[in-house]
C-alpha positions in Angstrom: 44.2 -50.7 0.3 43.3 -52.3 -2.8 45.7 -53.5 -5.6 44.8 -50.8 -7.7 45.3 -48.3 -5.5 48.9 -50.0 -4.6 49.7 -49.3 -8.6 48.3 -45.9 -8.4 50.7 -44.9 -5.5 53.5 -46.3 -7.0 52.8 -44.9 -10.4 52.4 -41.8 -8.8 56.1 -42.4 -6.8 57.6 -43.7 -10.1 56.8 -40.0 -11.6 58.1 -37.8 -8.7 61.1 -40.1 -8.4 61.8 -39.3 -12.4 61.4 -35.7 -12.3 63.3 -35.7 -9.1 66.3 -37.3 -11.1 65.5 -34.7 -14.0 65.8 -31.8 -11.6 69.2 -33.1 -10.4 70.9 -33.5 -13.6 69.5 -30.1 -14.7 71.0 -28.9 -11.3 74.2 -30.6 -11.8 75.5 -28.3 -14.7 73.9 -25.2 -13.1 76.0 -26.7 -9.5 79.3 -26.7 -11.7 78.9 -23.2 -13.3 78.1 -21.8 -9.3 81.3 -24.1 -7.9 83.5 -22.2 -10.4 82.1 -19.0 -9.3 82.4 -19.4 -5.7 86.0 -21.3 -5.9 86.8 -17.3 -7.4 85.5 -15.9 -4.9 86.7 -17.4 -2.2 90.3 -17.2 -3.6 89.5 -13.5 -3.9 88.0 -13.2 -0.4 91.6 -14.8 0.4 93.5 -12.6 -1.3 91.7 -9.4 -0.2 92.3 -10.5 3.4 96.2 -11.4 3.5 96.5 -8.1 1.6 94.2 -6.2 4.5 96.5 -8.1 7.1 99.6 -7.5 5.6 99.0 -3.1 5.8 99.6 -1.0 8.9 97.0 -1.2 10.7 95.1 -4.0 8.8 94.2 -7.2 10.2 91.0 -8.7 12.0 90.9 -6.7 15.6 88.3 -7.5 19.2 85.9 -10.0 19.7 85.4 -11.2 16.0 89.0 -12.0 15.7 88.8 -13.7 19.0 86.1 -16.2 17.6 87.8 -17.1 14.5 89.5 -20.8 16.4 86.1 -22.5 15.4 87.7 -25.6 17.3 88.7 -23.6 20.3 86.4 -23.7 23.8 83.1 -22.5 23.8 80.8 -22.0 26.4 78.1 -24.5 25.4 81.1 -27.0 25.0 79.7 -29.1 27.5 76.0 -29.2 26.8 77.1 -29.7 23.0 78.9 -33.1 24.4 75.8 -34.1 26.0 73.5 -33.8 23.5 76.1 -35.7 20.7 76.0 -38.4 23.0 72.5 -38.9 24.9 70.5 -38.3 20.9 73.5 -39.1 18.3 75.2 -41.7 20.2 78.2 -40.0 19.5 81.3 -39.8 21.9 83.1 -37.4 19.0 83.2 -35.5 16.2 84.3 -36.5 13.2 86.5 -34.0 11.3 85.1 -29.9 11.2 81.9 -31.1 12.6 83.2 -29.3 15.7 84.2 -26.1 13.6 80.7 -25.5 11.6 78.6 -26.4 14.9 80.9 -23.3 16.8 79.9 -21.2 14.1 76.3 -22.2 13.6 75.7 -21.5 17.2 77.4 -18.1 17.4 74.9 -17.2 14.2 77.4 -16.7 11.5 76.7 -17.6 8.6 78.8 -21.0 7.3 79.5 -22.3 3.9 80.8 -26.0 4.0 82.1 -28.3 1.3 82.3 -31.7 3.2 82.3 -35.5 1.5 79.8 -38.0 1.3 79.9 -39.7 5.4 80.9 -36.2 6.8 78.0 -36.6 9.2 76.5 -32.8 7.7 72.8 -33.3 9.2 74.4 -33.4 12.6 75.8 -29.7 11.6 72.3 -28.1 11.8 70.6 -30.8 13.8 72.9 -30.4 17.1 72.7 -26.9 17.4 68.7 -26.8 17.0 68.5 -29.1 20.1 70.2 -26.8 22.0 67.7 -24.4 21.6 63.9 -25.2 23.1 61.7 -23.8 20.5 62.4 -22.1 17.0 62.4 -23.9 13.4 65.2 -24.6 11.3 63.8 -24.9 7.6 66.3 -27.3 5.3 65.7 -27.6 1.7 67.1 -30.1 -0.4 66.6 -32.1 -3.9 66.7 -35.4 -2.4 63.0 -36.4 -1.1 64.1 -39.9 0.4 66.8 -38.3 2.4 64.8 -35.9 4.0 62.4 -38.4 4.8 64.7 -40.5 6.7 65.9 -37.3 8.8 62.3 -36.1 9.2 61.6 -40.0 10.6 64.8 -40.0 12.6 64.0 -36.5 14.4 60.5 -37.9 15.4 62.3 -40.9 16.9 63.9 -38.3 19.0 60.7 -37.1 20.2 61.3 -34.4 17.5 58.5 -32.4 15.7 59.3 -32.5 12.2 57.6 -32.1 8.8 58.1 -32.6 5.0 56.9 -30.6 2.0 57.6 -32.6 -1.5 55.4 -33.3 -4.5 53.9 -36.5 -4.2 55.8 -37.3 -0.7 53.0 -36.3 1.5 48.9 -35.8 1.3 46.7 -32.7 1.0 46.3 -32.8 5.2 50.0 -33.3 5.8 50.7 -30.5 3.7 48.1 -28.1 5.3 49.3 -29.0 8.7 53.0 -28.5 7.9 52.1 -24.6 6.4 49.8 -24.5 9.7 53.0 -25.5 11.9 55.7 -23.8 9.8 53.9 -20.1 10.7 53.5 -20.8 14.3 56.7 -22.9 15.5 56.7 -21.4 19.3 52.8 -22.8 19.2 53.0 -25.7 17.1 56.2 -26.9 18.6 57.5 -27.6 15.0 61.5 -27.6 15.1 62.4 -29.2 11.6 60.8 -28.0 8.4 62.2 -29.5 4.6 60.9 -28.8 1.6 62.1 -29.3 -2.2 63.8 -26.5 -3.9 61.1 -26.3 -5.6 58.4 -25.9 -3.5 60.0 -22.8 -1.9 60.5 -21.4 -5.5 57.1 -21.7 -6.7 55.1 -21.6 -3.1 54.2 -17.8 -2.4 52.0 -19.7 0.9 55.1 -21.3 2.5 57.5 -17.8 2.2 54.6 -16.5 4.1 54.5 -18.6 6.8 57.8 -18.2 6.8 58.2 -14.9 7.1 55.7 -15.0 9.7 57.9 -17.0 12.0 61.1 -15.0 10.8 59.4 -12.0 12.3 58.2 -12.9 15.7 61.9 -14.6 16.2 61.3 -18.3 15.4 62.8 -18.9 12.4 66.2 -20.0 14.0 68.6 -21.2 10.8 68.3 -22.2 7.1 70.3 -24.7 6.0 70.2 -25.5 2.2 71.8 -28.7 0.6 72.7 -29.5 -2.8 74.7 -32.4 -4.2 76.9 -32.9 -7.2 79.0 -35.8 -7.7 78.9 -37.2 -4.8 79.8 -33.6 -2.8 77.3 -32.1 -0.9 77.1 -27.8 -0.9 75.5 -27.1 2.5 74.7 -23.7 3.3 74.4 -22.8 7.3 72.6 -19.3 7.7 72.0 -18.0 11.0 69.1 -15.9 11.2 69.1 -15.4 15.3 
């Protein structure tokens, strides 16, 4: 590669990298105005349900209410274990890791406000190694980050692939789309893209509806961040 081509991929990097930092700050405020709205209505949500408890009669009844000690046994307790520790190198969970991986993998859907260290790609990564085929599509602002997942996964033996402005090539691109509508063919198990490529790319939501219908599009996990809290989103679509 010559030296102007070196410039012309940086200069190129440079640019994505400042949009990138536009998009978050734009994000930010819009991320405050949604955090107040949700901290309503989860306080509402709370409300509703000590009141529905508190009737005769109310209260959470059967299997569902059965489920709801997220850090209680499970019946994949064990392979869970194995997997944390033979591809995380983990011998334990650091705190609610347990609790949103429980959930993931009986497909409810999760909302989780955890801290920066909370270990959240393990949340959506675990439970899609338990599984032998299906994709898991994770969006998120931050192109380096997903990078270093996508890179970690393939270490793992993992097929993964990234969609981003300026991240990837013309081919890469075509053979993600190519992957993303076929996973159970393909083998493709990780998919992440930018916000604003599934915004703006009517291509991708139809390969991705593709795979949602024959059964292969396993979870969506969406992550945003705002001062140093990530919003991650678990939705289980199986």
């Amino acid at each position: 590669m010559s030296v102007a081509e070196q410039f012309a991929g940086v200069e190129r990097r440079l640019g994505a990298n400042l949009r990138e930092q536009a998009l978050l700050r734009d994000e930010e405020a819009e991320l405050r105005r949604q955090l107040a709205r949700a901290a309503e209505a989860v306080a509402a949500a709370a409300d509703a349900e000590a009141e529905a408890g508190a009737a005769p009669g109310g209260g959470p009844s059967g299997p569902a209410a059965a489920a709801t000690d997220w850090a209680g046994a499970f019946e994949w307790d064990e392979r869970v274990r194995e997997v944390l520790s033979s591809s995380f190198g983990h011998d334990g969970f650091r705190p609610l890791q347990r609790e949103v991986i429980n959930a993931c993998l009986s497909s409810r859907d999760v909302f989780a406000v955890l801290p920066t260290g909370a270990g959240k790609s393990l949340l959506f990564m675990l439970p899609a190694l338990l599984q032998t085929s299906g994709v898991t599509l994770v969006v998120s602002p931050l192109v380096s980050l997903m990078q270093d997942q996508v890179n970690r996964l393939r270490r793992l033996g993992l097929s993964a692939e990234l969609l981003a402005e300026g991240a990837v090539d013309k081919a890469t691109t075509t053979r993600a789309l190519a992957a993303a509508a076929e996973p159970a063919a393909s083998g493709l198990r990780f998919l992440y893209v930018t916000p604003e490529r599934v915004a703006k790319s009517k291509l991708l939501l139809s390969k991705l509806q593709k795979a949602y219908a024959a059964g292969q599009l396993q979870r969506v996990v969406v992550g945003e961040s705002i001062c140093s809290v990530y919003l991650y989103i678990y939705v289980g679509l199986t």
